[in-house]
N, C-alpha and C positions, 0 to 999 in steps of 0.2 A: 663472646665465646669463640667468632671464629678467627676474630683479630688475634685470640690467645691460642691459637690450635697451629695457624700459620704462622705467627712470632718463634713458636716454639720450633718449626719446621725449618723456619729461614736461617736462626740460631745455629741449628744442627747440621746446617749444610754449610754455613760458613766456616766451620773446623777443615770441614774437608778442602785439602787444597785444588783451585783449581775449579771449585763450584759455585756459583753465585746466590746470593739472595736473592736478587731478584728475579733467577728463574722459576722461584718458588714465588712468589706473589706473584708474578703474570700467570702461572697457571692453577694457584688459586682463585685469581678473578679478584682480586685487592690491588691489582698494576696503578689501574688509573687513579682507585681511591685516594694510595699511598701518596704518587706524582702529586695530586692534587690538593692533599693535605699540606707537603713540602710546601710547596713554593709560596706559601703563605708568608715565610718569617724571612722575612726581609728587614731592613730598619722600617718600614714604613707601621710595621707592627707595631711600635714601640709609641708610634702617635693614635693608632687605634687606641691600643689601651687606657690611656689618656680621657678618648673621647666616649667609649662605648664601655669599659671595665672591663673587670678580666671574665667574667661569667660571659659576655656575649663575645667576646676574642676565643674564648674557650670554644665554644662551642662554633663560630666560623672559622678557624683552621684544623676540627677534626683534632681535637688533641686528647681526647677522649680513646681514641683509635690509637693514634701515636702512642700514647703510653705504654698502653696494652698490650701493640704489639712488641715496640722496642723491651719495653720488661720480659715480654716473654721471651725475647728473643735472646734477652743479659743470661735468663735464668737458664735456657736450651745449652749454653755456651758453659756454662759453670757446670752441671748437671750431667752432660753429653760428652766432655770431651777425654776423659779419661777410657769413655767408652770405645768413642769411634776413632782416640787412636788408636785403640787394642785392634779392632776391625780393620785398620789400616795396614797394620802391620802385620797379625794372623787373618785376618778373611778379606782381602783385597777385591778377590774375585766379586764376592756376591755383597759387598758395599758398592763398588764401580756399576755392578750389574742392577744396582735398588736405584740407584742415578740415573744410570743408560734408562731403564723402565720408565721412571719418572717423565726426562726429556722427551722420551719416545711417545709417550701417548700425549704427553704435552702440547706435540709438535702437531699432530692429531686435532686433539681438541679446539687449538687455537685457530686453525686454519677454518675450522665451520664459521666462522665471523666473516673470514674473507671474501671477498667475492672473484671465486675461482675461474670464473666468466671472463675475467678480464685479463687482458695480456701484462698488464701493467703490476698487476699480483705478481706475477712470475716472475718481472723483470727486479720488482725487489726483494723477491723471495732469492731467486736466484746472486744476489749485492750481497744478501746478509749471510746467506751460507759461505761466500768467499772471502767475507769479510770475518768470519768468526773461524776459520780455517785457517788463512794469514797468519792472523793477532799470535794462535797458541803454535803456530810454528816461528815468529821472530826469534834471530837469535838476542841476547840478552844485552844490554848498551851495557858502559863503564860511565857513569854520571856523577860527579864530585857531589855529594851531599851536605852542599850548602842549604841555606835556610830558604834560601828563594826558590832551589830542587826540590828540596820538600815541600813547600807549597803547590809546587806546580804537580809535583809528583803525585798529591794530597787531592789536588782538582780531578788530574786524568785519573784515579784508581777509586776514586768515589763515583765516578760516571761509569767506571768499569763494574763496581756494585750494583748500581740499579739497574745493568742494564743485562737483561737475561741471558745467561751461555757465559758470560766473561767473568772472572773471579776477579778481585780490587788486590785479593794478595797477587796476584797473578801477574798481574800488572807492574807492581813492584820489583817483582822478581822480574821481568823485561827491561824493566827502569833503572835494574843496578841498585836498589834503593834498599829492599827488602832486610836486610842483613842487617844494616842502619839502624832501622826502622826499629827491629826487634832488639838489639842491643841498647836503644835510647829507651825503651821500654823495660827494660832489664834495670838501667841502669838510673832510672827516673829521670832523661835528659828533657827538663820539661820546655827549653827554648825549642829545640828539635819538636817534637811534638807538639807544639805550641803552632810551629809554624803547619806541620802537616796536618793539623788538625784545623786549623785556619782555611788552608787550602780545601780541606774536605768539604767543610760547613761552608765555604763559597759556592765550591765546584757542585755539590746535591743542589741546592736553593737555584742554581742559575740553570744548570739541570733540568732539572726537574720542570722551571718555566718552560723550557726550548721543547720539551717532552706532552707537558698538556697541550703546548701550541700546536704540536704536528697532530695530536689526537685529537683537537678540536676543528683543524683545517684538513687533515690527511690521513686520516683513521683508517684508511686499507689500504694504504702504503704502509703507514706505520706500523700496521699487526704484520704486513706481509715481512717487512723490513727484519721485523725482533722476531719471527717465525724463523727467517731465515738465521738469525743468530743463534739459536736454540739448537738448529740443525746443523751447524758445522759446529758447536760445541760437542756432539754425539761424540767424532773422533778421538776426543780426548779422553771421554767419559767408557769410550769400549773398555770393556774388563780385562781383555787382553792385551797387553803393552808391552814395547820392548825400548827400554829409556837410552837415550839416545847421549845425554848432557846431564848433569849433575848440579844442584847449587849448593857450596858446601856450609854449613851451620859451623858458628864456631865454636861448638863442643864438638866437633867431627863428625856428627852427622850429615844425611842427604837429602835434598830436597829434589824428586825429578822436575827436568824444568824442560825437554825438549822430549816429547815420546811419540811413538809412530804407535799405531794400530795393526795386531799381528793375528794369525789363526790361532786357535786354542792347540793346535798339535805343536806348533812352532812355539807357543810359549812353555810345553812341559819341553822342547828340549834344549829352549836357552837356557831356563830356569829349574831344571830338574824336579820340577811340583807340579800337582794333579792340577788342569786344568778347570775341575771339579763344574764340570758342565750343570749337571744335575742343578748344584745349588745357586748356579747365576740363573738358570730358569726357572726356577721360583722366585727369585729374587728381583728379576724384571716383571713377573708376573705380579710379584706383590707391591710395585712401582706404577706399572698400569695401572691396576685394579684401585691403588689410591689416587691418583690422577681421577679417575672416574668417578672414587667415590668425592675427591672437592668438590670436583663439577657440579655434580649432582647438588650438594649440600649448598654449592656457591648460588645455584640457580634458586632451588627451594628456598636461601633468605628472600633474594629476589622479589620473590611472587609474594612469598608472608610482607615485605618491606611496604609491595605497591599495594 
């Protein structure tokens, strides 16, 4: 049930551009599970099966989990996205501000792991907030979308997935790639896709190993690290914005791809619209208050588990 409650969550955030799944599993408290399940399927899988069957393969790569959530997460995408782009396009404020909320307590929650005692927390809390600051201020490369671009393209934007604060579309659009990406998709260009999806299923698996390794040798660097990434994604995630760069879609629409963080009085008078205060602070409120209630619910499997 709760692999299916957070599939569904993680689905519904990857619409939105600019927001990661994976900041939705690290503050559900399924980070490490997910990592963990990955990096099971390697080719060495393939000799398991072999040796141990599929019932006992099944059940040591957590695939039971994997289903569950990825389904839920197919089904959040099909279900949701009609919605939240309606919210994207008329309620911007108080989508952005259900986000900011979310992160916000997030950033919160995760930090009670850390051990705030130590200077060495800070030093990569402080990495990660500059590092996720950076990333969504790059300006955008020009990359020929060859097959070998898309792979590599395929690797970096699926690490940009798992890893909390960074969006994998996000990436692309940095990557020059994006545009591609969605016309090969359009267009059913399955060599293209073949290769970035190649790229992807490399880059998560090998991922994911370098990610249990640091949580199994460096576990408060690492929360301090993806804490700090969580935190300098806020900027982007404030509901007030004034877009700076454009990425153009080729039916003529926009995609913002460079925005700066502005007051609520300066965005009704770039934009001539109600900053509509009110409903971003319910909005964060109701971002928190789910935050806490994961928490909560994450920790009560917990306890029924042990």
């Amino acid at each position: 049930m709760r692999a299916v409650i957070v599939g569904l969550l993680m689905g519904g955030a990857e619409i939105v551009p600019g927001v990661s799944g994976g900041t939705i599993a690290f503050i559900s408290g399924i980070y490490e599970r997910l990592v963990n399940a990955i990096k099971h399927f390697t080719p060495v899988l393939f000799i398991e099966l072999r040796k141990k069957g599929i019932k006992a393969v099944w059940v040591s790569t957590d695939a039971t989990f994997l289903t569950l959530l990825f389904a839920a997460m197919g089904v959040a995408i099909v279900i949701f996205a009609n919605a939240i782009s309606y919210l994207l396009q008329h309620e911007p404020v108080g989508l952005w501000s259900f986000f900011f909320g979310l992160v916000l307590a997030s950033c919160w929650v995760v930090s009670r792991d850390t051990d705030l005692k130590a200077l060495q927390t800070y030093l990569f809390l402080g990495s990660g907030v500059v590092v996720g600051l950076v990333i969504t201020h790059l300006d955008p490369l020009e990359i020929e979308p060859t097959y070998i671009a898309l792979f590599a393209g395929g690797m970096v934007a699926v690490c940009a997935w798992i890893l909390p604060g960074i969006s994998g579309s996000f990436i692309l659009l940095i990557l020059g790639l994006y545009a591609f990406v969605v016309e090969a998709i359009k267009s059913a260009d399955l060599l293209s896709l073949l290769a970035l999806g190649a790229g992807c299923a490399i880059g998560l698996v090998s991922f994911s190993h370098a990610l249990s390794a640091l949580f199994a040798n460096f576990r408060n660097a690492t929360l301090a690290l993806l804490t700090g990434f969580m935190m300098g994604s806020l900027a982007k995630l404030w509901p007030w914005k004034n877009t700076l760069s454009y990425h153009l879609k080729s039916d003529g629409g926009q995609i913002p791809l460079i925005q700066e963080p502005i007051l609520p009085s300066t965005y009704e008078l770039l934009t001539q619209q109600s900053a509509d205060i009110t409903t971003a602070g319910l909005a964060v409120l109701f971002g928190v208050v789910l935050v806490i209630g994961l928490d909560w619910f994450a920790k009560k499997s917990d306890v029924q588990q042990a």
